[in-house]
C-alpha positions, 0 to 999 in steps of 0.5 A: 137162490143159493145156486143164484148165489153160488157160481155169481158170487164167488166171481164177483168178490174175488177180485175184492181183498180176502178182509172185505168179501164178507162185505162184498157177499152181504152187500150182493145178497141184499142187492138180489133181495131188493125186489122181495124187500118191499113186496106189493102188501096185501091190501094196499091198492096199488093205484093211488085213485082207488085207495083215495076213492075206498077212503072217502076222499075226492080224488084230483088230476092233472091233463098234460101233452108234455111226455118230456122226462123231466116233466115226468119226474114233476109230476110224480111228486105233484100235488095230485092224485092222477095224471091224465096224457091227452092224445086224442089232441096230441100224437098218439106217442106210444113209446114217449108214453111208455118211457114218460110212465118209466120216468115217473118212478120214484124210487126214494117215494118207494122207500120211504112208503115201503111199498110201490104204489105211486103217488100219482097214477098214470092215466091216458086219453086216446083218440079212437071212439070205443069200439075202436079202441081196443088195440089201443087199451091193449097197448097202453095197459100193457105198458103198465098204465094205470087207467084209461079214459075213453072219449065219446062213450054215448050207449050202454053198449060202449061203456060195456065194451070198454070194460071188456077192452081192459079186463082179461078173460076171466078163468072159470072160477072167477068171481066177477066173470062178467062183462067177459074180458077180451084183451090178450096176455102179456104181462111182462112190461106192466109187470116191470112197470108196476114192480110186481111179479107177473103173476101177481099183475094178473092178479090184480089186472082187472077193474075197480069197483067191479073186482074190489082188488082190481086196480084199473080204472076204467073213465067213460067221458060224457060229452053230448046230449044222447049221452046225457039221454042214456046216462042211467043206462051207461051208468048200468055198465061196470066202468070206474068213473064217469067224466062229463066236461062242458067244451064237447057238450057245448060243441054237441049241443050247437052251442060253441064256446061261451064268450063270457069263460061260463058254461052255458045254461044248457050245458050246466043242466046237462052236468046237473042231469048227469050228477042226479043219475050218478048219484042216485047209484053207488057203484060208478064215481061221479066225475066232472072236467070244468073251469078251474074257477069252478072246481069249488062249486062242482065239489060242493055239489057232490062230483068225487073225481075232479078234473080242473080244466 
């Protein structure tokens, strides 16, 4: 740091009057010193939804295709805890992604927190079914994204392969070495994102609740009926959350959409099936997508990870 100070220093005050460059260098030095003023603190999550969820809370969000920067600036400040980008219907725009998640940095939120865990985190939804979506992970969580939620999850096996599409490998000491992570190094860009060191990402780049300091959550949809058929086992692999929603089931089930705006009965027993097998564990969040006319009811019922559709 003083080799830092010593030669940049100097020539940035001496264009600045001799009375004032006291000033000039303390100013200069708080500058450089920012970034180890408000330090990730230990035990604060940085993902809002795991903090929410480690307290008991239920945990809310939001689903958008708008990647326009003053939307992003919306819903930092949005009275939600995540916020879902839809691109299994929308383009799958990376770089409007990367620079929507930039644009959701609030920098009077930090101050005033005293840390840089956002008020809303930033999750996303891609087209690729899971076990051909491993680039896909790869790249959003490189960029600095906080969750993913992966569509069509039907077996065990690819709730399993989602979580090793988000972890890294583990290093030989690790407490949580299983399932084996199989995504590469590169910290740097979500390191940025986050406003950590890149060695405290790695740290803290693994999934939640499996590594309790994890801070990625990883969200198996389910959407059809041999997924409502495995549920106990797809509840089995170490996944954040699970989200039944009623449109694909419906779909799934032969059934279509319900004229009236409700659900069908069917696709009220499979939510009820799902819920019972979540419920009857407590490691996976039970999380469900419905009707916003609905939201109350799936709270009474018990659902912690609401998606108001």
């Amino acid at each position: 740091m003083s080799r830092l100070i010593g030669p940049s220093f100097p020539r940035t005050c001496d264009r600045i009057p001799r009375a004032r460059r006291s000033w000039c260098v303390a100013s200069l030095t708080t500058l450089f010193l920012l970034p180890c003023a408000l330090p990730a603190q230990e035990g604060v999550h940085l993902n809002p939804v795991i903090a929410k969820l480690e307290a008991g809370e239920i945990v809310y969000g939001l689903s958008t295709q708008d990647l326009s920067l003053s939307y992003a600036r919306q819903v930092a400040r949005a009275p939600a805890d995540f916020i879902y980008v839809d691109m299994e219907h929308s383009p799958m725009d990376f770089p409007g992604l990367s620079m929507f998640l930039l644009a959701m940095g609030d920098k009077q939120m930090i101050l005033r927190k005293g840390n840089v865990q956002p008020n809303v985190a930033l999750f996303a939804r891609f087209a690729p079914p899971p076990r051909e979506s491993e680039w896909v992970a790869k790249q959003a969580l490189d960029m600095g994204l906080l969750g993913i939620i992966f569509n069509g999850v039907d077996t065990p096996e690819q709730a399993a392969f989602i979580v090793s599409s988000m972890r890294y490998p583990q290093l030989r000491d690790s407490p949580y070495p299983e399932p084996q992570g199989i995504r590469g190094v590169g910290p740097g860009n979500a390191a940025w994102a986050w406003g950590v060191s890149s060695g405290e990402y790695l740290r803290r780049a693994d999934l939640w609740p499996l590594n309790p300091d994890g801070e990625l959550f990883a969200v198996a949809m389910i959407e059809s009926q041999e997924a409502v058929d495995n549920i106990h086992e797809i509840l089995e692999a170490p996944v954040s959350a699970i989200l039944v929603v009623p449109g694909d089931m419906a779909m799934d089930l032969g059934l279509g959409p319900n004229p009236s705006g409700q659900n069908h009965p069917e696709v009220d027993a499979a939510f009820q099936t799902v819920l019972e097998a979540c419920q009857a564990q407590d490691r996976v969040i039970c999380g469900c997508g419905d009707g916003r006319a609905r939201t109350q009811q799936r709270l009474d019922e018990g659902w912690r990870f609401v998606l108001p559709l």
